[in-house]
SETI-127630 format. One line per field, with one value per residue: residue number from 1; x, y negated, z negated of N, C-alpha, C in turn; residue in one letter. Coordinates in Angstrom, 1 decimal. Atoms other than C-alpha are relative to their C-alpha. Example, Ala and Ser with C-alpha at 12.3 -4.5 7.8 and 13.67 -1.06 7.14 Angstrom:
resi	[1:2]
n.x	[0.9:-0.9]
n.y	[1.2:1.1]
n.z	[0.0:0.0]
ca.x	[12.3:13.7]
ca.y	[4.5:1.1]
ca.z	[-7.8:-7.1]
c.x	[0.9:-0.8]
c.y	[-1.2:-1.1]
c.z	[0.0:-0.8]
resn	[A:S]
//
This chain:
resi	[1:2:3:4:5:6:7:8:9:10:11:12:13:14:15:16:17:18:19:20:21:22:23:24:25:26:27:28:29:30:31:32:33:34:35:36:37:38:39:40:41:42:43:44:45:46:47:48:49:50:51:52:53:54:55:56:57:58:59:60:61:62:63:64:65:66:67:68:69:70:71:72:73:74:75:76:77:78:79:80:81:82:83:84:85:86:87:88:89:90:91:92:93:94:95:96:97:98:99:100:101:102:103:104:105:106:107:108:109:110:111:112:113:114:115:116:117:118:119:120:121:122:123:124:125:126:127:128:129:130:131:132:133:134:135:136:137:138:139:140:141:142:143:144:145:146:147:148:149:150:151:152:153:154:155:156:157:158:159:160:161:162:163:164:165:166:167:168:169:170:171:172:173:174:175:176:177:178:179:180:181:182:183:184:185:186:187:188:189:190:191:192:193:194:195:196:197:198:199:200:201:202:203:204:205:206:207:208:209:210:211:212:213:214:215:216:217:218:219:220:221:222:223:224:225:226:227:228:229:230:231:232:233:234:235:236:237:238:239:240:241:242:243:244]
n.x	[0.4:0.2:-0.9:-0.7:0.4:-1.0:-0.7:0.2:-0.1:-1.5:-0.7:0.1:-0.6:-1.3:-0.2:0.7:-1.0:-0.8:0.0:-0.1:-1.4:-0.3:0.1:-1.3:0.5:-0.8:-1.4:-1.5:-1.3:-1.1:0.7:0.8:-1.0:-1.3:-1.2:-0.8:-1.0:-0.9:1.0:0.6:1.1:-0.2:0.6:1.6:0.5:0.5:1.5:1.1:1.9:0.4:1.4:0.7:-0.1:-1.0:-1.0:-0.9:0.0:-0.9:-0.4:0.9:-1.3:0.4:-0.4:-1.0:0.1:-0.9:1.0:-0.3:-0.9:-1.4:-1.0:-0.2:1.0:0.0:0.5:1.2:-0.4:-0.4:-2.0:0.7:-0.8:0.5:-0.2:-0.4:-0.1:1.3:0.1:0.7:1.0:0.1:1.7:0.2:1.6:0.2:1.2:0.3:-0.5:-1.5:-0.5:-0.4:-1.7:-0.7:-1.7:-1.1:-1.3:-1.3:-1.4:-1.2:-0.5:-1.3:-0.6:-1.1:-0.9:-0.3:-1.5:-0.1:-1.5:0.2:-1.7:-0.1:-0.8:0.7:1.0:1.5:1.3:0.2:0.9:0.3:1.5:0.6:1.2:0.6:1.2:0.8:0.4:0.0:-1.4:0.4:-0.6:1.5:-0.7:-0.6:-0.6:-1.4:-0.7:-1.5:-0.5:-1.4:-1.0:-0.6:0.1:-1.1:-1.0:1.2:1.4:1.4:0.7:1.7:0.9:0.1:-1.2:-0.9:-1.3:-1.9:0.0:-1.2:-0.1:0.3:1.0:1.7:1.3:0.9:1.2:1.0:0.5:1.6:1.0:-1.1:-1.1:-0.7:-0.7:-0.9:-1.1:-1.6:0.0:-0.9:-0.2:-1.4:-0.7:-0.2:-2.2:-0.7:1.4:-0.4:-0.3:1.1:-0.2:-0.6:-0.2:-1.1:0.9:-1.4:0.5:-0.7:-0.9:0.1:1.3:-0.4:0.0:0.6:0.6:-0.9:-0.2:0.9:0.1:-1.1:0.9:1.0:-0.5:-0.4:1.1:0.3:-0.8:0.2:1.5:0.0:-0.8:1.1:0.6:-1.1:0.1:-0.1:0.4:-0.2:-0.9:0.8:0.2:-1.2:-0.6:1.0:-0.6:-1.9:-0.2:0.9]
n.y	[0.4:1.0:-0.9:-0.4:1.1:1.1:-0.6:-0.5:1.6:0.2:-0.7:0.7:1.4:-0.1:-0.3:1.2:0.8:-0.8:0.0:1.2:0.6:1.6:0.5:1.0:1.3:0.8:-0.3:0.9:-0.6:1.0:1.4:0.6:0.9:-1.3:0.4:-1.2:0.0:-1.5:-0.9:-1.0:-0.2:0.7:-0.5:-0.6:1.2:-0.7:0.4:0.0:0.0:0.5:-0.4:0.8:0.8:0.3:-0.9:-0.8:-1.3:-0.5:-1.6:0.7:-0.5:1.1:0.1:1.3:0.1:1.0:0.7:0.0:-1.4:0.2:0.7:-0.7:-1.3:-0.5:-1.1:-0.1:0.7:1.8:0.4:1.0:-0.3:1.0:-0.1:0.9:1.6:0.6:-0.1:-0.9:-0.5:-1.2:0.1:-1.2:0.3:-1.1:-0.3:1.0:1.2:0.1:1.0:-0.1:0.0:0.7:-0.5:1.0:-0.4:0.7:-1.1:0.4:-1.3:0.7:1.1:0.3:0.8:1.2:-0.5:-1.5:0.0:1.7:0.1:0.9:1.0:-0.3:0.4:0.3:0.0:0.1:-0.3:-0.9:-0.2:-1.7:-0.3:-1.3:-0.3:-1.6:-1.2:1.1:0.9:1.1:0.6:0.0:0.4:-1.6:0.4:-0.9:-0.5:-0.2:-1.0:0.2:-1.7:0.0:1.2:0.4:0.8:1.0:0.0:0.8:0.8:-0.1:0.6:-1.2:0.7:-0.3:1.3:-0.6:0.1:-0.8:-0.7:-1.8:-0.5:-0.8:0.1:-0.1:-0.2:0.7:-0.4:0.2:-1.6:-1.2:0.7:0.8:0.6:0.5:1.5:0.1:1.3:-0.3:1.3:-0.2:0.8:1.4:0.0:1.4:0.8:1.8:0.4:1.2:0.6:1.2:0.2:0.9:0.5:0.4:1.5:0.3:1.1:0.5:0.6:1.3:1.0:0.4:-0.3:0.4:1.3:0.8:0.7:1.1:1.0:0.9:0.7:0.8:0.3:0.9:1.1:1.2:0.7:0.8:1.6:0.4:0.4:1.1:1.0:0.6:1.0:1.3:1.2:1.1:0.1:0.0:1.0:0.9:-0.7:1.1:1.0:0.3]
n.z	[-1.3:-0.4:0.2:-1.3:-0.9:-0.1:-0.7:-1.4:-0.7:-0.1:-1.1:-1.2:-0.7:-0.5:-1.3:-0.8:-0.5:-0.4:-1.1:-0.4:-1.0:0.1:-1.5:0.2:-0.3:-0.7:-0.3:0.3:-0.5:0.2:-0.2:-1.0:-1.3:0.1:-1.5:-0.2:-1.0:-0.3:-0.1:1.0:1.0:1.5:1.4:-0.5:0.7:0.8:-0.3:1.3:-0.3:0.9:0.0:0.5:1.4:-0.2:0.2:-0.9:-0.2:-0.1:-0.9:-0.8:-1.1:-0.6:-1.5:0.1:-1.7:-0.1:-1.8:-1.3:0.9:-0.7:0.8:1.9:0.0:1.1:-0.1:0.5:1.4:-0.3:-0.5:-1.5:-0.8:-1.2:-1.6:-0.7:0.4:-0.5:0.8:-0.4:1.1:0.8:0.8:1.0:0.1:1.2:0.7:-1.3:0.7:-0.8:0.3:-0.9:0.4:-0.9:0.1:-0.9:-0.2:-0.7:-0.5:-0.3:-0.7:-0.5:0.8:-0.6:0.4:-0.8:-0.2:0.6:1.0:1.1:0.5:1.1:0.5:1.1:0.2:-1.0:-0.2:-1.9:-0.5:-1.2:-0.6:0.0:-0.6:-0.1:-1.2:0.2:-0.7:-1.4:-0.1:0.2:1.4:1.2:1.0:1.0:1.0:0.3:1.0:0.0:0.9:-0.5:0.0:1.1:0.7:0.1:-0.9:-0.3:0.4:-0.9:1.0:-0.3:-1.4:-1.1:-0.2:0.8:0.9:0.6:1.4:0.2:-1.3:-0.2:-1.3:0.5:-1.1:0.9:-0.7:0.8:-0.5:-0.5:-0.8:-0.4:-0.9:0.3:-1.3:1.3:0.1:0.4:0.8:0.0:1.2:0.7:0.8:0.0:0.0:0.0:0.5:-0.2:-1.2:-0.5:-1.4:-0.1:-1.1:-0.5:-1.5:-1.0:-0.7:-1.6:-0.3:-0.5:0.6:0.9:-0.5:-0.4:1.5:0.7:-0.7:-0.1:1.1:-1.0:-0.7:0.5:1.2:-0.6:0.0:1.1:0.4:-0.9:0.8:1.2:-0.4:-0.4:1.0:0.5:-0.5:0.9:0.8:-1.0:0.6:0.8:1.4:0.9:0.2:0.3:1.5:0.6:0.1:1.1]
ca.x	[126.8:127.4:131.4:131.7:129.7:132.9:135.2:133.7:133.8:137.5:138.3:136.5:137.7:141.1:140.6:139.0:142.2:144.7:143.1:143.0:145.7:147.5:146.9:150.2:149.9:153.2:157.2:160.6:163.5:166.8:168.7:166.6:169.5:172.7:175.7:177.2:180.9:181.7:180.3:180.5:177.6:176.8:175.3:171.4:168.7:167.1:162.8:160.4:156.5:154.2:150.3:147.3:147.7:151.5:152.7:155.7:155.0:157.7:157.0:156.1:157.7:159.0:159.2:162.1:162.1:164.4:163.1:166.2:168.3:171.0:172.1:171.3:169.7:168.4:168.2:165.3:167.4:167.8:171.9:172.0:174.5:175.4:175.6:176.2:176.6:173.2:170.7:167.7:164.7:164.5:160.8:160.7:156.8:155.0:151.4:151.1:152.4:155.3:158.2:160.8:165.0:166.8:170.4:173.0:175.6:179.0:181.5:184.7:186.5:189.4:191.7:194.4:197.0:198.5:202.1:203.5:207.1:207.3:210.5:210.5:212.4:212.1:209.1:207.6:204.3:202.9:199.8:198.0:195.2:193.2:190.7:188.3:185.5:182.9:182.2:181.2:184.7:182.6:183.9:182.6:183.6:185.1:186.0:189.6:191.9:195.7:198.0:201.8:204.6:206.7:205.6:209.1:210.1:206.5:202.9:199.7:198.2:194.4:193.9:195.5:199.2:202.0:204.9:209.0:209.5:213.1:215.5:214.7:212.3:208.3:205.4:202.2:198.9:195.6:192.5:188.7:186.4:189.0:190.6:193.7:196.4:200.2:203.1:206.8:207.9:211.4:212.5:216.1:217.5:217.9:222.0:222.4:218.8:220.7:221.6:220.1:219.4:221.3:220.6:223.3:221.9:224.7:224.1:225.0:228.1:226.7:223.0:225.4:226.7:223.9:222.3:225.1:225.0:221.4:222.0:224.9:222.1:219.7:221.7:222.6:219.3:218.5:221.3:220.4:216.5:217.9:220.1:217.3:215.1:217.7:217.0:219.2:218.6:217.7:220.2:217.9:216.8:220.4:221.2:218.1:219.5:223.3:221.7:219.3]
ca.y	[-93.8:-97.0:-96.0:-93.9:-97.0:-99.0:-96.5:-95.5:-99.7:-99.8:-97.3:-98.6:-101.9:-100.7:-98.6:-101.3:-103.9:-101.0:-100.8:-104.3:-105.5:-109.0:-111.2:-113.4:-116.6:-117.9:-116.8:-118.4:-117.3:-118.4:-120.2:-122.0:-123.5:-121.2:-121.9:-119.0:-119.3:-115.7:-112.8:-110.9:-109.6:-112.4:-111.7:-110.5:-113.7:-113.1:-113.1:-113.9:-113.5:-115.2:-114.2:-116.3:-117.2:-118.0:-115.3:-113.2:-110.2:-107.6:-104.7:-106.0:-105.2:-107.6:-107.9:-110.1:-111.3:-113.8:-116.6:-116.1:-112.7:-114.3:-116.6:-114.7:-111.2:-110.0:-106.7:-105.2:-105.9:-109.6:-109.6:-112.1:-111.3:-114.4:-113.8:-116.7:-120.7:-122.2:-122.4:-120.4:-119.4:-116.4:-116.0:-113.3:-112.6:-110.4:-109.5:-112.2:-114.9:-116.4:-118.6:-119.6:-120.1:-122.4:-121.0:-123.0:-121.2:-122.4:-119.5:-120.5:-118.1:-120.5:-122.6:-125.1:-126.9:-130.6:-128.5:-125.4:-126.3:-129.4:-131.1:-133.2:-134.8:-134.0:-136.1:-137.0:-136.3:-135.0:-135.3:-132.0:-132.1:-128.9:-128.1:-125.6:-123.9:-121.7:-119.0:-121.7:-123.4:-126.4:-128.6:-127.7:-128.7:-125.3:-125.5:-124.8:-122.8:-123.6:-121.1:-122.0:-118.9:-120.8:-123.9:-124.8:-126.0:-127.5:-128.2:-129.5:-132.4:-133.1:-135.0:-131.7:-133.6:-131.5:-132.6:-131.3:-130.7:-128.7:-128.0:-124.5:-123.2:-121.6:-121.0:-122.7:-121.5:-122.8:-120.9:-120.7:-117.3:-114.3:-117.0:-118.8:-120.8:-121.1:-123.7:-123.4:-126.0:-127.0:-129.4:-131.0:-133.2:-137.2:-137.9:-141.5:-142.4:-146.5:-146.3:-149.0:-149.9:-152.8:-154.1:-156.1:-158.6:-159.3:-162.7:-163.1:-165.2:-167.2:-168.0:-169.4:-171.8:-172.6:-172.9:-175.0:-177.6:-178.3:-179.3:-181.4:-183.2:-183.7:-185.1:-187.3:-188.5:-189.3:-191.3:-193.7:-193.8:-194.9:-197.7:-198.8:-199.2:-201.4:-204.6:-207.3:-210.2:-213.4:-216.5:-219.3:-217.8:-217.1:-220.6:-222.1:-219.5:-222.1:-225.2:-224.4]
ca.z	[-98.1:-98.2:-98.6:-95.7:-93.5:-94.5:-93.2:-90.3:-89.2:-90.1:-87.7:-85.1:-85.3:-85.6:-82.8:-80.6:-81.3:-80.4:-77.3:-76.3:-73.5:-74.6:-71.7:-71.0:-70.8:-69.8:-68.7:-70.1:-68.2:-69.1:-67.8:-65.7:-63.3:-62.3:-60.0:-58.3:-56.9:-57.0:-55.4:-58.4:-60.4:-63.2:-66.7:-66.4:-66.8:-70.0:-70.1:-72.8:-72.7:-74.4:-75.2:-75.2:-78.5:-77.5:-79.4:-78.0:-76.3:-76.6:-74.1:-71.0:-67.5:-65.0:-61.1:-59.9:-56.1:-54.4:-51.6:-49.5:-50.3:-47.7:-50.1:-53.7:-54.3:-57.6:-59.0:-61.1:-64.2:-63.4:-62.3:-59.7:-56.7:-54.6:-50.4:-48.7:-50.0:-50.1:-52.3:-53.3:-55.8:-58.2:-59.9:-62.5:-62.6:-65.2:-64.9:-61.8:-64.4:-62.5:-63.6:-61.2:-61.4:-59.5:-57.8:-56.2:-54.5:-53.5:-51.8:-51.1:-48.2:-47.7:-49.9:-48.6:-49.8:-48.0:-48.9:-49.6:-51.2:-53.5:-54.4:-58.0:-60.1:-63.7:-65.1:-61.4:-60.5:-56.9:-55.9:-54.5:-52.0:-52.2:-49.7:-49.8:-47.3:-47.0:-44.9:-42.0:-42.5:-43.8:-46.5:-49.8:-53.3:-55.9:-59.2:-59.5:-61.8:-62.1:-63.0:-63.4:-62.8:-65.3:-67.7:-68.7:-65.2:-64.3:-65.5:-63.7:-65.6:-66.2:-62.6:-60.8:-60.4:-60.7:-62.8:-63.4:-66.5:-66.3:-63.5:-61.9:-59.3:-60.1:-58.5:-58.9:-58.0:-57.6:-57.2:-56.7:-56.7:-55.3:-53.0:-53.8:-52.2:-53.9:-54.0:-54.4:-56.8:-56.6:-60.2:-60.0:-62.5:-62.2:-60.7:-62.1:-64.3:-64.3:-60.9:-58.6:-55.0:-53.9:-50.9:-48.6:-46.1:-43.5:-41.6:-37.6:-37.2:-35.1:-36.8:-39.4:-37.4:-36.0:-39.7:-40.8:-37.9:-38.0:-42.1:-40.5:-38.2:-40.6:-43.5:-40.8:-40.2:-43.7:-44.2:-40.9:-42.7:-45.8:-44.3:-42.5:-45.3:-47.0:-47.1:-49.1:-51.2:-49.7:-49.8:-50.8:-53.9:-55.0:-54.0:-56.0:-59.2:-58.9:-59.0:-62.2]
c.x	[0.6:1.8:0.4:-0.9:1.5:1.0:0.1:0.3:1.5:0.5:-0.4:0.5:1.6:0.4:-0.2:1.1:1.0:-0.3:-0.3:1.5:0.3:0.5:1.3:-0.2:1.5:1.5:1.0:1.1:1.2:1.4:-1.0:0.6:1.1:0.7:0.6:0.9:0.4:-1.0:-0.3:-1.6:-0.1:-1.2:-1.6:-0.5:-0.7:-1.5:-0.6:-1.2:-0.2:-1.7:-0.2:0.2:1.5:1.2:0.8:-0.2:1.4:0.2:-0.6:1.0:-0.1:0.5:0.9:0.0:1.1:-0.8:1.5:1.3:1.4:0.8:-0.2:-1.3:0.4:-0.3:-1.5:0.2:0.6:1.8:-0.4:1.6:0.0:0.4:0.7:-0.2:-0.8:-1.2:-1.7:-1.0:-0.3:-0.9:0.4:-1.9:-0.2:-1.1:-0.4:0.4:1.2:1.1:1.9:1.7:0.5:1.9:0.6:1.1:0.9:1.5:0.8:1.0:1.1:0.8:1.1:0.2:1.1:1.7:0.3:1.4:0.1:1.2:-0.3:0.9:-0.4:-1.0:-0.8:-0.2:0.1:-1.3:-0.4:-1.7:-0.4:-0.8:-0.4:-1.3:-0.2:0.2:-0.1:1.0:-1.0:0.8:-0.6:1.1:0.1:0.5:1.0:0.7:1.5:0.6:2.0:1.2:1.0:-0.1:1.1:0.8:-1.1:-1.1:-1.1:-1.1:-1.6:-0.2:0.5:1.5:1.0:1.2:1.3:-0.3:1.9:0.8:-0.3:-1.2:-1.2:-0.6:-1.1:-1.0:-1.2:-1.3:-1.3:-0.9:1.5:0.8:1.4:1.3:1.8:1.1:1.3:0.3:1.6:0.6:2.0:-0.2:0.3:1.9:0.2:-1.4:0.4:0.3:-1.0:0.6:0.7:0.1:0.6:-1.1:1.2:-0.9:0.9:0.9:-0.4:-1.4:0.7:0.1:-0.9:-0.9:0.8:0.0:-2.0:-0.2:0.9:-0.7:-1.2:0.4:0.0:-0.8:-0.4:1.0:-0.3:-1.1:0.2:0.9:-1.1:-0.9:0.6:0.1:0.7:-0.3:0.0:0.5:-0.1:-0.1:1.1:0.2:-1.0:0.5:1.5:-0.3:-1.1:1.4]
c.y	[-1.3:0.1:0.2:-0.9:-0.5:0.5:0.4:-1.3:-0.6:0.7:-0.2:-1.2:0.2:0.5:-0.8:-1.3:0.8:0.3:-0.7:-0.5:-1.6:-0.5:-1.1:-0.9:-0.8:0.8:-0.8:0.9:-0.8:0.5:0.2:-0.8:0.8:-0.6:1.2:-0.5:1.0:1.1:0.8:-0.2:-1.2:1.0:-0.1:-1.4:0.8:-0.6:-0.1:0.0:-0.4:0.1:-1.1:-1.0:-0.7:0.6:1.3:1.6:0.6:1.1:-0.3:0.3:-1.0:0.2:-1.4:0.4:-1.4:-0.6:0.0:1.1:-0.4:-0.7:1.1:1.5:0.2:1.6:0.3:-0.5:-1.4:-0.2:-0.3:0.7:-1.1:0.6:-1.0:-1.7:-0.7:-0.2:0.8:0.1:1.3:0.0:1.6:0.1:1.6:-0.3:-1.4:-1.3:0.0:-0.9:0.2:-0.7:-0.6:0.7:-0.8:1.3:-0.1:1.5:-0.3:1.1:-0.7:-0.9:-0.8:-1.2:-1.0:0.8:1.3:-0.2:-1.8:-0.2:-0.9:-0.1:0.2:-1.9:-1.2:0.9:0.4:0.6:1.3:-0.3:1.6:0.0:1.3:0.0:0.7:0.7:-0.8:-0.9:-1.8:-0.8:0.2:-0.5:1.1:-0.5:0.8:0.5:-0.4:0.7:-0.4:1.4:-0.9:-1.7:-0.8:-0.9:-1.1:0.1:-0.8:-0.7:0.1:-0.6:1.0:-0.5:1.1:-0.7:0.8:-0.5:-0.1:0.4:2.0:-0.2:0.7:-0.3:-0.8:0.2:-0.4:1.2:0.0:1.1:1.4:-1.1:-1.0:-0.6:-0.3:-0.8:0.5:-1.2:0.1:-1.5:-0.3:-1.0:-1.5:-0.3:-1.1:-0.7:-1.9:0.1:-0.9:-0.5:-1.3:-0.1:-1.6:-0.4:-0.9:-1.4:0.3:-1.6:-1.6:-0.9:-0.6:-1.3:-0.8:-1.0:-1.7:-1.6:-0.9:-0.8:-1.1:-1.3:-0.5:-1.0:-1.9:-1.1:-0.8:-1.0:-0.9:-0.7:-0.8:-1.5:-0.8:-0.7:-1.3:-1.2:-1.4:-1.3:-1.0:-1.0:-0.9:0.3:0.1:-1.7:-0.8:0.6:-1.0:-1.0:0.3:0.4]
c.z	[0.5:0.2:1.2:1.0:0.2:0.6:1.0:0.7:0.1:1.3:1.4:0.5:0.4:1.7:1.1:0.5:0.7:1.7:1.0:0.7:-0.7:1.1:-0.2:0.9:0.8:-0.3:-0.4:0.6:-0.2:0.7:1.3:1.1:-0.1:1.3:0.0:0.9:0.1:0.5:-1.1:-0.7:-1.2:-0.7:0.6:-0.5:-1.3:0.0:-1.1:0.5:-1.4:0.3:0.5:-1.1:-0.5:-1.0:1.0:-0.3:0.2:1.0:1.3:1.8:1.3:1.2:0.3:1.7:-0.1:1.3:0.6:-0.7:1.2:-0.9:-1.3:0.1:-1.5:-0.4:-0.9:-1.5:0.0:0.1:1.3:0.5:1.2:1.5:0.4:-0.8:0.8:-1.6:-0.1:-1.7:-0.5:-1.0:-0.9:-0.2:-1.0:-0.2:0.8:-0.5:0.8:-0.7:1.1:-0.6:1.0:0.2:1.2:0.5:0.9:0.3:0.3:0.5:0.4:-0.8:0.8:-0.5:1.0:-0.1:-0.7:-0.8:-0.2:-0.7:-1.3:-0.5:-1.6:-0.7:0.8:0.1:1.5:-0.2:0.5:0.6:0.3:0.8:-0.1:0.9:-0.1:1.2:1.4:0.3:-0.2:-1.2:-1.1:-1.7:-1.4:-1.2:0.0:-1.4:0.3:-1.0:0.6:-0.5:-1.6:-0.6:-0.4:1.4:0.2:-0.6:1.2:-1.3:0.3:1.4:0.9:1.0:-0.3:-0.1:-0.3:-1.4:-0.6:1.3:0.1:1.2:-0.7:1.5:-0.6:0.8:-0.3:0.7:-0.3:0.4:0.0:1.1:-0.8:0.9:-1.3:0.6:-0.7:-0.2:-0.5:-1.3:0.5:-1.1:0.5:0.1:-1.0:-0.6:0.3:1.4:0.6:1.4:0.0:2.0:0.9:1.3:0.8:1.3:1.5:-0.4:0.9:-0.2:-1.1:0.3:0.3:-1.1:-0.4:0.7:0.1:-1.8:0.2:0.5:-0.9:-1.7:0.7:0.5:-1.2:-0.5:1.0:-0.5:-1.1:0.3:0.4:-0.7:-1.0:0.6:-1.5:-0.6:0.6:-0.6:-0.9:-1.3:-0.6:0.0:-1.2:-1.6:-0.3:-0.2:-1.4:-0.9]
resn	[X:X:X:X:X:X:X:X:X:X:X:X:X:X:X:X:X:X:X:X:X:X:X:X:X:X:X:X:X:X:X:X:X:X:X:X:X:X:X:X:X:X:X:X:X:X:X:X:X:X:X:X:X:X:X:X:X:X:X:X:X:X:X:X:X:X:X:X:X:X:X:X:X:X:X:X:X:X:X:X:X:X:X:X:X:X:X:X:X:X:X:X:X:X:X:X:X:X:X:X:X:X:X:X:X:X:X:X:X:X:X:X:X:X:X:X:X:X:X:X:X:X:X:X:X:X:X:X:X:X:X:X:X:X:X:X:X:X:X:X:X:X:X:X:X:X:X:X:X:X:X:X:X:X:X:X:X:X:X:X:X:X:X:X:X:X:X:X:X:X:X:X:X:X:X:X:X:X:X:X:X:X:X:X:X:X:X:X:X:X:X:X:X:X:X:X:X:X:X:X:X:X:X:X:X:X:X:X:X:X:X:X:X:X:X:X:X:X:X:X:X:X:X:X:X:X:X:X:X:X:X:X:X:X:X:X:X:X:X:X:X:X:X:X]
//
């Protein structure tokens, strides 16, 4: 009797946990900050749950909303899709627990380059100014890619300079999202590396003259000052030096 008591209390209890919900206590979504420059699809966010007891629930199903589906829209399986360049919040919620996702996004519908054909000199430098714009032709700031047609004539240093390497002609392109913007890059060779400016400074005939007669006049001057100043020895005392 006492036997089948213990077995009958097992099964109840078991039954009893088995049909107990675990209540979730709190959401981790990762990440938790995201920059979109492309419209493409990115990688899904990934979700964790966590009980009461802050152990991780595994089977658990989640609603994904966006606060502005103009800038970012989510799907049900968390792939974000950006719209427009702005920025926006994406909550994953599960069982009215919420936790929320910060998204930046920067579109870039225009690239432009300060020149389209670039002359160098094997190992100068040229500056490029890039601009880029969104959708509203505003100014916005894109992370660029450089891609050069042939490394042997040119490269693009770390500050985004390109440089001759080799005579010859390439392309180089820079781009940002599906936009890009390219550059014909033309290397020669150095004629004369020791060669050297020399510059001739030709004088008016007539500022010489002029030049020549006022050192004339003032020589002439200091010679009258220094006479002037000149004062010689007085008589007496020589006479008073013959009779000692």
């Amino acid at each position: 009797m006492i036997r089948t008591t213990a077995v009958f209390f097992f099964l109840m209890t078991s039954a009893f946990s088995s049909g107990c919900e675990r209540r979730v206590s709190r959401v981790l979504v990762a990440p938790d900050n995201i920059e979109l420059s492309s419209t493409e699809a990115s990688p899904a966010l990934s979700v964790t749950v966590f009980d009461t007891n802050d152990e991780e629930i595994h089977e658990f199903q989640v609603v994904w909303t966006s606060s502005d589906p103009s800038v970012v829209v989510v799907d049900q399986d968390g792939y974000l899709s950006a719209k427009g360049t702005g920025q926006a919040l994406v909550t994953a919620s599960v069982d009215n627990v919420e936790q929320d996702v910060s998204v930046e996004v920067v579109l870039c519908s225009s690239l432009k380059t300060d020149k389209s054909d670039i002359a160098l000199t094997i190992g100068e430098s040229f500056p490029v100014n890039v601009q880029s714009f969104d959708e509203k032709n505003n100014p916005i700031s894109c992370p660029l890619i450089w891609r050069v047609e042939d490394m042997g004539i040119a490269r693009v240093d770390e500050k985004g300079d390109i440089v001759g390497v080799a005579p010859g002609q390439t392309t180089v392109t820079v781009l940002t999202g599906t936009k890009s913007a390219t550059m014909n890059v033309n290397v020669t060779a150095v004629s004369n590396p020791m060669a050297k400016t020399v510059e001739i400074i030709t004088r008016d005939p007539e500022s010489e003259i002029e030049a020549q007669a006022d050192m004339r006049e003032a020589e002439e001057l200091l010679r009258e000052r220094q006479e002037e100043e000149y004062t010689p020895p007085q008589e007496e005392e020589d006479e008073e030096d013959n009779e000692e």
